[in-house]
C-alpha positions as CSV (number, residue, x, y, z in Angstrom):
1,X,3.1,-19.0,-12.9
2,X,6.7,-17.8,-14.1
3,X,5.7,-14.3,-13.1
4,X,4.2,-15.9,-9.3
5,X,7.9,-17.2,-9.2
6,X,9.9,-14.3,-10.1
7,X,8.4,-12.1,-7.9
8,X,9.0,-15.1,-5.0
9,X,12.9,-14.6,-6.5
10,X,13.1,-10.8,-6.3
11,X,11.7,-11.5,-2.5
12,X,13.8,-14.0,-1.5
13,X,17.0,-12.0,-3.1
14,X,15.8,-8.8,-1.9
15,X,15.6,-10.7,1.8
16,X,18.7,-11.9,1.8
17,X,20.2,-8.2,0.6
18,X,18.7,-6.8,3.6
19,X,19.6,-9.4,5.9
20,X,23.3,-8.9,4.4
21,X,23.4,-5.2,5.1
22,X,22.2,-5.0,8.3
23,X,24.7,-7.6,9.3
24,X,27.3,-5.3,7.6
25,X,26.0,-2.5,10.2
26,X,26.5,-4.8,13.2
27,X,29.6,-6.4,12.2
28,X,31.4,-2.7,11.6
29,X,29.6,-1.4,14.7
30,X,31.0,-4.1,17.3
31,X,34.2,-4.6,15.1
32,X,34.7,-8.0,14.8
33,X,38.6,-7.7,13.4
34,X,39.1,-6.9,16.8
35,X,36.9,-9.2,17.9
36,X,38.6,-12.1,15.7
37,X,42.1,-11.3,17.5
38,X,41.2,-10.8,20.8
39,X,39.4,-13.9,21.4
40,X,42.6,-16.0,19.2
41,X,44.4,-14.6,22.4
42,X,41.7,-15.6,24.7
43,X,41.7,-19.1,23.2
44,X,45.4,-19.5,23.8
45,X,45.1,-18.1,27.1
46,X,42.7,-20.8,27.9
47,X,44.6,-23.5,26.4
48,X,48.0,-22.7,28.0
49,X,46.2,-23.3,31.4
50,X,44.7,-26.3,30.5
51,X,48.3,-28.0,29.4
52,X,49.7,-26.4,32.1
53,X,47.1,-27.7,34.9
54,X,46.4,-31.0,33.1
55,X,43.0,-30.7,31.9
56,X,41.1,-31.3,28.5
57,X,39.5,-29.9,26.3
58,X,36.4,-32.1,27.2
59,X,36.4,-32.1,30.7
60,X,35.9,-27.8,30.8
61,X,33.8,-27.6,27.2
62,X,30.7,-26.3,28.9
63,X,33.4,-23.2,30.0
64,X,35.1,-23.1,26.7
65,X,32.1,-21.9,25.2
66,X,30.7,-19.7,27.7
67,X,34.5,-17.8,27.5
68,X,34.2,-17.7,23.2
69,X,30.5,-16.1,23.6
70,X,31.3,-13.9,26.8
71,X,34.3,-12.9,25.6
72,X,33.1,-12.0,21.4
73,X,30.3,-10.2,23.3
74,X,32.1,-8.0,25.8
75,X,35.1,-7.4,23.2
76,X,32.0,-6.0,20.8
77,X,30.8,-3.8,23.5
78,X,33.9,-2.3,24.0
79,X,34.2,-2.0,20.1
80,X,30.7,-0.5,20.4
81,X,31.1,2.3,23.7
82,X,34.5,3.0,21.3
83,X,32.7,3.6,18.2
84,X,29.5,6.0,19.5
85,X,31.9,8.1,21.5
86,X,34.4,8.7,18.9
87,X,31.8,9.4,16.1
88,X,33.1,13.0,15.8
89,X,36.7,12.2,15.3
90,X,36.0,9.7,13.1
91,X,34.0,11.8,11.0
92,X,37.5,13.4,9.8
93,X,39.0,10.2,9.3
94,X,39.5,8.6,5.8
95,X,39.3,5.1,7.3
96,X,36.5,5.8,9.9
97,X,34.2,7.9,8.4
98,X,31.9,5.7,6.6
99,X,31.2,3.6,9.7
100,X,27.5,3.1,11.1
101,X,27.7,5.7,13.9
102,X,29.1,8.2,11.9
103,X,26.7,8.0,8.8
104,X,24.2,7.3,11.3
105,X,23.0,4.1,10.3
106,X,23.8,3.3,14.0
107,X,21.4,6.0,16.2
108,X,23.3,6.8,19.8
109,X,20.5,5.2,21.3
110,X,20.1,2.0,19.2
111,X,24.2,1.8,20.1
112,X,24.2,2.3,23.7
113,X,21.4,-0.5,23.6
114,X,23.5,-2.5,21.6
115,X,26.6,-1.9,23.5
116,X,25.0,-2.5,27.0
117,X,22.9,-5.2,25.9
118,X,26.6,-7.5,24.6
119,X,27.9,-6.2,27.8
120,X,25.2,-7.6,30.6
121,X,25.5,-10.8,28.5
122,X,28.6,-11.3,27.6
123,X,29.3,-10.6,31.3
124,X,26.7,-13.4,32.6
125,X,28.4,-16.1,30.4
126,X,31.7,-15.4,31.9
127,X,30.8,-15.4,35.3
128,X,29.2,-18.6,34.4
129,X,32.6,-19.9,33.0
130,X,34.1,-18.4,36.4
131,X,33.2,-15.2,38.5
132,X,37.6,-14.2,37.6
133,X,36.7,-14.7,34.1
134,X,33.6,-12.3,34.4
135,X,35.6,-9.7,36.5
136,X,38.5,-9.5,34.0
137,X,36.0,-9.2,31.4
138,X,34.5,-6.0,33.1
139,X,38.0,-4.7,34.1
140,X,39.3,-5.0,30.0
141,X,35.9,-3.3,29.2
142,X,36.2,-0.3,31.5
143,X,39.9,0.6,30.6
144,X,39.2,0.3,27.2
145,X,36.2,2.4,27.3
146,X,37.3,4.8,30.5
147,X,41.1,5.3,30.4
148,X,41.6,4.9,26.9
149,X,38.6,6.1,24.8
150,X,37.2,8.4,27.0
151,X,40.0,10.1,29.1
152,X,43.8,9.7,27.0
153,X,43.1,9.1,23.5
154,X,42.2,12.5,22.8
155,X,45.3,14.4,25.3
156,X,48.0,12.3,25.8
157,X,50.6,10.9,23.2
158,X,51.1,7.7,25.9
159,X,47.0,6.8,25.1
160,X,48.9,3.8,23.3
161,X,49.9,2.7,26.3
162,X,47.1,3.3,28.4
163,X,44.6,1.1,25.8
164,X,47.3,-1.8,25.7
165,X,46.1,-2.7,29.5
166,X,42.9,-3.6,27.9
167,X,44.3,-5.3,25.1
168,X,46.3,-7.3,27.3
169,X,43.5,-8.6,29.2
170,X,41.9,-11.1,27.2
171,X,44.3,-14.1,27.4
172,X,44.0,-13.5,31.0
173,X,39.9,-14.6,30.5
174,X,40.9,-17.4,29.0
175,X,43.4,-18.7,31.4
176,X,41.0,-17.5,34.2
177,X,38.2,-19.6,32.7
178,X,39.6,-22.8,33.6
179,X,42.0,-21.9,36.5
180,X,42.4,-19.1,39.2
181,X,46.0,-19.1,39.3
182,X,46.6,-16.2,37.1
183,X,49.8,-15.5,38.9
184,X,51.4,-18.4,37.3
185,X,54.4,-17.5,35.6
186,X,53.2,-18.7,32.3
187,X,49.7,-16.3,32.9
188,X,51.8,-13.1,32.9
189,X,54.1,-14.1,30.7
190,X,51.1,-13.6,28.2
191,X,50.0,-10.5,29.6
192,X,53.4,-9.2,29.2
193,X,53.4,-10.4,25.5
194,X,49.8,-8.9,24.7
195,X,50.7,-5.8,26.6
196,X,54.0,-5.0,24.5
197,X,53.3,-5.8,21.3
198,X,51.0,-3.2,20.9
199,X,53.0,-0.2,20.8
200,X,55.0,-1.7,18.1
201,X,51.8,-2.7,16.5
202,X,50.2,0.3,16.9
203,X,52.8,2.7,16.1
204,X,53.3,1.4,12.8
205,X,49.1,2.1,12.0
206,X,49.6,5.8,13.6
207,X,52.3,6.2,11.1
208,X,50.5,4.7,8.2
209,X,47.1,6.7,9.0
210,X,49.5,9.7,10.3
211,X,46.8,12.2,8.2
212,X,43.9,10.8,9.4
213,X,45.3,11.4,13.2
214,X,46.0,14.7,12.3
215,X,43.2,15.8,10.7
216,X,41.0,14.6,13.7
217,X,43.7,16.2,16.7
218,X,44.0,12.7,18.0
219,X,47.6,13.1,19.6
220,X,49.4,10.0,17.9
221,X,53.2,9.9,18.9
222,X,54.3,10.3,15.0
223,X,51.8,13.6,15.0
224,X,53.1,15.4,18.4
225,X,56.5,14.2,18.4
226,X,57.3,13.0,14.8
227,X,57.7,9.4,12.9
228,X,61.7,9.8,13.6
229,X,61.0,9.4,17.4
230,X,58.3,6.7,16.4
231,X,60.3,5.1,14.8
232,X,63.3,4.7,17.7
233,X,60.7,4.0,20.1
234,X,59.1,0.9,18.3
235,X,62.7,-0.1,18.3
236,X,62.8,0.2,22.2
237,X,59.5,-1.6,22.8
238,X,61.0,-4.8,20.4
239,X,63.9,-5.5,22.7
240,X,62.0,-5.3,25.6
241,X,59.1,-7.7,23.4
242,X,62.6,-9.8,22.9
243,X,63.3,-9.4,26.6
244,X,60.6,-11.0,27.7
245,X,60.8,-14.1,25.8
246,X,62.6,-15.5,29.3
247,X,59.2,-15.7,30.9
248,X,58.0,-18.6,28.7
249,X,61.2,-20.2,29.4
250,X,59.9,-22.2,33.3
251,X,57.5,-23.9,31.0
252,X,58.5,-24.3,27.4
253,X,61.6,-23.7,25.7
254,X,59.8,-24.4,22.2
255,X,57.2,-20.7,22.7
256,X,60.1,-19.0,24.4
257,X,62.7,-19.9,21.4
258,X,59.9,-19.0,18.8
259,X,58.7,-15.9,20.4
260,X,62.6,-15.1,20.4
261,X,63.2,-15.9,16.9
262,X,60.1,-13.9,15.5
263,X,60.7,-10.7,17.2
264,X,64.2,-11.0,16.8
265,X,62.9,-10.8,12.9
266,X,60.8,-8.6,13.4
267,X,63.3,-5.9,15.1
268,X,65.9,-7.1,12.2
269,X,63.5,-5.7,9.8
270,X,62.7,-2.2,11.5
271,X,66.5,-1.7,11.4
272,X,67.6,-2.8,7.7
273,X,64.5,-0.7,6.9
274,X,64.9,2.2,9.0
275,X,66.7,4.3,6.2
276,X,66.2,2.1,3.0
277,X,62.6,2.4,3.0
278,X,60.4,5.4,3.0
279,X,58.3,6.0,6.3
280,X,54.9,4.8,5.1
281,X,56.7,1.3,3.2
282,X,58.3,0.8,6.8
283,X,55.7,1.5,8.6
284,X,53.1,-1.4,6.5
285,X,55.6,-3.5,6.7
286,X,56.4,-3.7,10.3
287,X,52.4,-3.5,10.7
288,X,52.6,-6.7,8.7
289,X,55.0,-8.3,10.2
290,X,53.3,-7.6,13.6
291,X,49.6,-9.5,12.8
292,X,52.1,-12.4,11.4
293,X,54.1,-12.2,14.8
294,X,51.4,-12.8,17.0
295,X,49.0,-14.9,14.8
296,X,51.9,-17.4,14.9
297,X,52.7,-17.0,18.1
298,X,49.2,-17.8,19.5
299,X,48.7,-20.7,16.7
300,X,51.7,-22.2,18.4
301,X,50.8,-22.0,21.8
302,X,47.6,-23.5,20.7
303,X,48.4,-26.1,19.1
304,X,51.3,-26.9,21.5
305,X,49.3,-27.2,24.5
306,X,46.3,-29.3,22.6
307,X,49.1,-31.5,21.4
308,X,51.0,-32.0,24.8
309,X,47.6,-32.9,26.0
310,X,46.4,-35.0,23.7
311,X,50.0,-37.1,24.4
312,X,49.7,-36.6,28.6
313,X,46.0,-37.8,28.5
C-alpha cells in the first residue's frame, strides 16, 4: 500500500512539475511583464471614461471583462510575433537568450499558432466590448509587430519612438471599451502620457543592457550615438512628460498635480545624478524610478475615478 501511494505522489508531483514548466514556456513566450503593464494602463483607460461619462463599474462589467481578456490576449500576440522574429538577435543577448524561441522549446510553427490563435480571439472579445475597442487592438498589434519589430528596430536609432505608438495604445482600448469619444481631452491626455514615458523608460534599459544591444547590432541610441547624448535626451523627453501634465488639468487638478510632482522627481533625479553616479547606477535608477512613475500614476487615476463614482452614484 505505501509503495501504491508513493508512486501516486511521484505522479501527482511529477504532474504538477510539468504542468509548471510548460506554463513557464507560455508565460516567457507571450511575456506577461508586458502584459501585466499594458493592461494596468488599459484598466485606467477604461476607468477614466467611466468617471468621466458617468457610468459604473456594473452597469458595463460584461465589457470590462471582454477588454481584460481581449486586451492580455492581443498584448501576448504581439509579445509572441515579437519574440519568433527576433529569435536571432536574441540569441546574442544575455537577457534574451534563454527564452523559448531561442532554445527552441517554442517551434516557429507552434508560435505563429500561438501568436495568431491570442490574436483572432483576443480580437473577437474586443469587438464584442466595442468594434473601436477591437480596431485599436489590431492597430497597437500591427505597429508593434510591423513598424517596430519588423521594419525600425533593427535600422534606425528612433525604433524607440516608432514602438512607443503601440505602447501608447492600450489605454485608448480601455477608454474605447466603454465610450467612442476618444477625442476627449482627457483620452489623449493618456496617449500623450503612455507615448512619452517611454523613451525615458526605455532609454535607461538600452543603457543598462548597452552590451547586449551591441553585441546583437540592434541600433540603441546609447550604442550609435553614445550614453552622453542618451542621457541629454531622456532629459528632453521629461520636460516635455512634465509639459504635458496641463492636459489632465480640464478634468482633474489632483492627476495633473501628481503627474507634475512625480516627473518633476523624476527629472530632479536624472540631473543630481547625471555626473555623481556612474552611467549604469544612473541608468537603474531612472529605470526604477520610471515603473514607480507610472504604476502610481495609473493606481491613482484608478482609484480616483472608482472613488468619484462610487460618491456621484
Amino acid at each position: 500500500m505505501k509503495s501504491v501511494k508513493l508512486e501516486k505522489t511521484v505522479e501527482q508531483t511529477t504532474s504538477v512539475s510539468n504542468i509548471s514548466y510548460y506554463a513557464g514556456i507560455l508565460f516567457e513566450t507571450i511575456k506577461t511583464g508586458i502584459i501585466k503593464s499594458n493592461v494596468l494602463a488599459m484598466f485606467a483607460g477604461l476607468c477614466l471614461a467611466l468617471f468621466i461619462h458617468g457610468g459604473s463599474l456594473f452597469d458595463h462589467m460584461g465589457s470590462i471583462i471582454l477588454a481584460l481578456l481581449g486586451s492580455s490576449l492581443v498584448i501576448g500576440a504581439a509579445g509572441t510575433f515579437n519574440n519568433l522574429y527576433d529569435r536571432d538577435i536574441d540569441a546574442k543577448m544575455e537577457r534574451t537568450k534563454k527564452r523559448p524561441t531561442v532554445t527552441g522549446s517554442v517551434s516557429t510553427k507552434n508560435g505563429l499558432i500561438l501568436g495568431i490563435s491570442f490574436a483572432v480571439v483576443g480580437m473577437i472579445l474586443l469587438a464584442f466590448a466595442s468594434p473601436l475597442a477591437a480596431l485599436l487592438g489590431f492597430l497597437g498589434l500591427f505597429l508593434y509587430t510591423v513598424p517596430y519589430t519588423i521594419w525600425t528596430k533593427r535600422s534606425t536609432i528612433y525604433n524607440t519612438e516608432v514602438g512607443s505608438l503601440s505602447g501608447a495604445v492600450p489605454p485608448l482600448i480601455g477608454w474605447a471599451a466603454v465610450s467612442s469619444d476618444i477625442y476627449h481631452p482627457a483620452s489623449i491626455g493618456l496617449f500623450v502620457l503612455m507615448l512619452i514615458w517611454q523613451m525615458p523608460h526605455f532609454y535607461a534599459i538600452a543603457i543598462r543592457k548597452l552590451d547586449d544591444y551591441r553585441a546583437a547590432g540592434v541600433p540603441m541610441l546609447p550604442v550609435v550615438k553614445g550614453i552622453r547624448r542618451t542621457k541629454i535626451q531622456t532629459l528632453v523627453y521629461l520636460v516635455v512628460l512634465l509639459a504635458s501634465s496641463v492636459l489632465f488639468l480640464p478634468f482633474s487638478k489632483t492627476i495633473a498635480i501628481t503627474s507634475f510632482v512625480l516627473t518633476l522627481g523624476w527629472m530632479i533625479l536624472g540631473i543630481a545624478g547625471y555626473k555623481k553616479m556612474s552611467d549604469y547606477k544612473w541608468a537603474t535608477a531612472m529605470f526604477i524610478y520610471s515603473l514607480n512613475h507610472i504604476t502610481i500614476l495609473f493606481a491613482l487615476i484608478i482609484g480616483y475615478s472608482l472613488i468619484l463614482m462610487y460618491i456621484n452614484g
